[in-house]
C-alpha positions as CSV (number, residue, x, y, z in Angstrom):
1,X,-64.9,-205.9,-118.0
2,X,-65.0,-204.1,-121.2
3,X,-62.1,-203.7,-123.5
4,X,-62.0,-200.3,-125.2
5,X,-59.9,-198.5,-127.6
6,X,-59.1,-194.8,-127.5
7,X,-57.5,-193.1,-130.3
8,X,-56.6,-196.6,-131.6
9,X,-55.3,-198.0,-128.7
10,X,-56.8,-201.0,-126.8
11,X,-57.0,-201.2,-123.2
12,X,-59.2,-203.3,-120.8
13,X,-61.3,-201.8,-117.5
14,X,-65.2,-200.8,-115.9
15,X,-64.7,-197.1,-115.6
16,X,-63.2,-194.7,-117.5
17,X,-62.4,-190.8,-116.7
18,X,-60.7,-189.0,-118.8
19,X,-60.2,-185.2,-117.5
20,X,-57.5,-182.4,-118.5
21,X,-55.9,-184.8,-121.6
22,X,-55.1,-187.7,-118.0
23,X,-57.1,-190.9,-119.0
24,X,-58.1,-193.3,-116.4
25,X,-59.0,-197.1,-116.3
26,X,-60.3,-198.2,-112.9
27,X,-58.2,-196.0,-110.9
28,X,-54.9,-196.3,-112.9
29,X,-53.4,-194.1,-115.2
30,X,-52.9,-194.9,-119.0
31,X,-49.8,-193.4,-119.7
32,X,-49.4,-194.8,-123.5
33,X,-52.5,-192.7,-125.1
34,X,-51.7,-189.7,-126.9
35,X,-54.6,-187.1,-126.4
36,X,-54.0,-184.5,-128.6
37,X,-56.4,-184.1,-131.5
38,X,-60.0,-185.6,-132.2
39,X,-61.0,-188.2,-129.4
40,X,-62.7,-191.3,-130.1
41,X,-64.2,-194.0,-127.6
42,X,-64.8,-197.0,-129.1
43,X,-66.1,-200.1,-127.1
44,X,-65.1,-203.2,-128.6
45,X,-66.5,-206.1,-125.8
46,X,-68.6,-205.8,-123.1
47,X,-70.2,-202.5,-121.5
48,X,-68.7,-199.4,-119.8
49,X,-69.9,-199.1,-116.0
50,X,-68.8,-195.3,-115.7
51,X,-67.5,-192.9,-118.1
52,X,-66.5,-189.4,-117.0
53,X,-64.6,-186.8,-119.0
54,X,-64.2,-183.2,-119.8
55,X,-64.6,-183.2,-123.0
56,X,-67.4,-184.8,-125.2
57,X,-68.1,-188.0,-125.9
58,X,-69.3,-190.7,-128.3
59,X,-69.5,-194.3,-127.2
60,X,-71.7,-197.6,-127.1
61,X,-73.6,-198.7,-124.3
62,X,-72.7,-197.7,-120.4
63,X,-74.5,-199.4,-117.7
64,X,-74.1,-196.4,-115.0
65,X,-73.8,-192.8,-115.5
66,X,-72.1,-190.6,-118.2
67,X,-70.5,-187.1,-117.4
68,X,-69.2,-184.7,-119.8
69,X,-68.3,-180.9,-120.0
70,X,-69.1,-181.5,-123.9
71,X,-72.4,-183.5,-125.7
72,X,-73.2,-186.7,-125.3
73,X,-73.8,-189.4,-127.7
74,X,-74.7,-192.7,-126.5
75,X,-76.7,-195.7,-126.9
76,X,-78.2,-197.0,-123.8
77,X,-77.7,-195.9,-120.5
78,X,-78.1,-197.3,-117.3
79,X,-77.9,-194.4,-115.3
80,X,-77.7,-190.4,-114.9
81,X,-76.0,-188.7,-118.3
82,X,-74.7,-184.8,-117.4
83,X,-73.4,-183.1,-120.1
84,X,-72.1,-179.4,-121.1
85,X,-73.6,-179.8,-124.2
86,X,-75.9,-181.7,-126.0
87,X,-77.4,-185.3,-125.4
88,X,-78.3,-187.8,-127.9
89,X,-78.9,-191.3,-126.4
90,X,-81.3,-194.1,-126.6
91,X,-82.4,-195.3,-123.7
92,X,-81.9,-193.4,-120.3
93,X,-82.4,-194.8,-117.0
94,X,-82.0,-192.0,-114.7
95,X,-82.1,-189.0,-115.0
96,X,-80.4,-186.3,-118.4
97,X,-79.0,-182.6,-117.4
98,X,-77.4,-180.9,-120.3
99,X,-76.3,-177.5,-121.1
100,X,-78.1,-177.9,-124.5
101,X,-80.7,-179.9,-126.0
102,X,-82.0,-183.3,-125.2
103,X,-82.8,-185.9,-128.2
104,X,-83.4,-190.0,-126.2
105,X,-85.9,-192.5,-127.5
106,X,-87.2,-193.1,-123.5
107,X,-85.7,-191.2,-120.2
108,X,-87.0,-192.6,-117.1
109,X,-85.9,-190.2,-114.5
110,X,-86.2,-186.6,-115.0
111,X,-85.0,-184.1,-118.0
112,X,-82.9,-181.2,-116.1
Protein backbone atom coordinates (compact mmCIF):
# COMPACT_ATOMS: atom_id res chain seq x y z
CA UNK A 1 0.00 0.00 0.00
CA UNK A 2 1.31 3.31 -0.72
CA UNK A 3 0.69 6.35 1.27
CA UNK A 4 0.34 9.51 -0.84
CA UNK A 5 -0.21 13.06 -0.37
CA UNK A 6 -2.23 15.30 -2.66
CA UNK A 7 -2.17 19.00 -2.34
CA UNK A 8 -0.75 18.42 1.13
CA UNK A 9 -2.86 16.01 2.32
CA UNK A 10 -1.93 12.39 3.26
CA UNK A 11 -3.93 9.48 2.44
CA UNK A 12 -3.19 5.73 2.15
CA UNK A 13 -4.32 3.21 -1.03
CA UNK A 14 -3.02 1.10 -4.58
CA UNK A 15 -4.96 2.97 -7.10
CA UNK A 16 -5.68 6.30 -7.52
CA UNK A 17 -8.16 8.17 -10.23
CA UNK A 18 -8.69 11.33 -10.05
CA UNK A 19 -11.30 12.59 -12.84
CA UNK A 20 -13.57 15.94 -13.12
CA UNK A 21 -11.85 17.62 -9.61
CA UNK A 22 -13.54 13.66 -7.75
CA UNK A 23 -10.35 11.84 -6.34
CA UNK A 24 -10.37 8.20 -5.74
CA UNK A 25 -8.47 5.79 -3.40
CA UNK A 26 -9.29 2.12 -4.15
CA UNK A 27 -12.81 2.65 -4.99
CA UNK A 28 -13.65 5.25 -2.29
CA UNK A 29 -14.12 8.74 -2.52
CA UNK A 30 -11.78 11.33 -0.72
CA UNK A 31 -13.99 13.92 0.26
CA UNK A 32 -11.36 16.12 2.35
CA UNK A 33 -9.00 17.24 -0.78
CA UNK A 34 -9.61 20.47 -2.08
CA UNK A 35 -8.82 20.43 -5.95
CA UNK A 36 -8.84 23.66 -7.11
CA UNK A 37 -5.58 25.17 -8.23
CA UNK A 38 -2.06 23.39 -9.14
CA UNK A 39 -2.21 19.55 -8.38
CA UNK A 40 0.57 17.82 -6.95
CA UNK A 41 1.01 13.88 -6.44
CA UNK A 42 3.51 13.10 -4.17
CA UNK A 43 4.33 9.45 -3.05
CA UNK A 44 5.74 9.33 0.18
CA UNK A 45 5.97 5.08 0.91
CA UNK A 46 5.62 2.39 -1.20
CA UNK A 47 4.50 2.44 -5.07
CA UNK A 48 1.27 3.36 -6.86
CA UNK A 49 -0.42 0.24 -8.70
CA UNK A 50 -2.76 2.50 -10.93
CA UNK A 51 -3.01 6.09 -11.38
CA UNK A 52 -5.71 7.53 -13.69
CA UNK A 53 -6.71 11.17 -14.08
CA UNK A 54 -7.90 13.87 -16.34
CA UNK A 55 -5.56 16.14 -15.85
CA UNK A 56 -1.68 15.75 -15.85
CA UNK A 57 0.40 14.31 -13.69
CA UNK A 58 3.75 14.20 -11.90
CA UNK A 59 4.57 11.38 -9.53
CA UNK A 60 7.22 8.64 -8.43
CA UNK A 61 7.17 5.20 -9.44
CA UNK A 62 3.71 3.17 -10.44
CA UNK A 63 3.91 -0.46 -10.95
CA UNK A 64 0.85 -0.64 -13.52
CA UNK A 65 -0.35 1.72 -15.94
CA UNK A 66 -0.64 5.58 -15.96
CA UNK A 67 -3.57 7.52 -17.87
CA UNK A 68 -3.80 11.11 -18.29
CA UNK A 69 -5.78 13.66 -20.56
CA UNK A 70 -2.54 15.95 -19.71
CA UNK A 71 1.56 14.94 -19.86
CA UNK A 72 3.00 12.61 -18.00
CA UNK A 73 6.00 12.68 -15.76
CA UNK A 74 7.02 9.68 -14.11
CA UNK A 75 9.82 7.56 -12.93
CA UNK A 76 9.42 3.91 -13.63
CA UNK A 77 6.57 2.32 -14.87
CA UNK A 78 5.39 -0.99 -14.83
CA UNK A 79 2.93 -0.88 -17.34
CA UNK A 80 1.05 1.11 -20.33
CA UNK A 81 1.39 5.19 -19.82
CA UNK A 82 -1.50 7.11 -22.13
CA UNK A 83 -1.39 10.64 -22.01
CA UNK A 84 -3.04 13.82 -23.74
CA UNK A 85 0.05 15.36 -23.68
CA UNK A 86 3.50 14.75 -23.27
CA UNK A 87 5.54 11.77 -21.58
CA UNK A 88 8.61 11.97 -19.68
CA UNK A 89 9.41 8.75 -17.83
CA UNK A 90 12.17 6.40 -17.05
CA UNK A 91 11.59 3.16 -17.53
CA UNK A 92 8.46 1.88 -19.40
CA UNK A 93 7.22 -1.56 -19.39
CA UNK A 94 4.44 -1.58 -21.78
CA UNK A 95 3.57 0.25 -24.06
CA UNK A 96 3.54 4.85 -24.26
CA UNK A 97 0.55 6.65 -26.44
CA UNK A 98 0.64 10.38 -26.08
CA UNK A 99 -0.87 13.18 -27.75
CA UNK A 100 2.61 14.84 -27.83
CA UNK A 101 6.14 13.83 -27.61
CA UNK A 102 7.76 10.93 -25.96
CA UNK A 103 11.14 11.43 -23.79
CA UNK A 104 11.90 7.54 -21.58
CA UNK A 105 15.31 6.18 -20.87
CA UNK A 106 13.89 2.36 -22.20
CA UNK A 107 10.16 1.52 -23.47
CA UNK A 108 9.55 -2.05 -23.88
CA UNK A 109 6.33 -2.28 -25.65
CA UNK A 110 5.44 -0.08 -28.40
CA UNK A 111 5.61 3.93 -28.88
CA UNK A 112 1.95 4.92 -30.23
Amino acid sequence: MARISINGVTIEGNNLSIRNGQVTIDGRAVSELDMEGILSIRVEEGTIQELRTDLSVSCNDVSGNVSAGGSVNCDDVGGNVSAGGSVNCDDVRGNVSAGGTVNADKVKGQIL
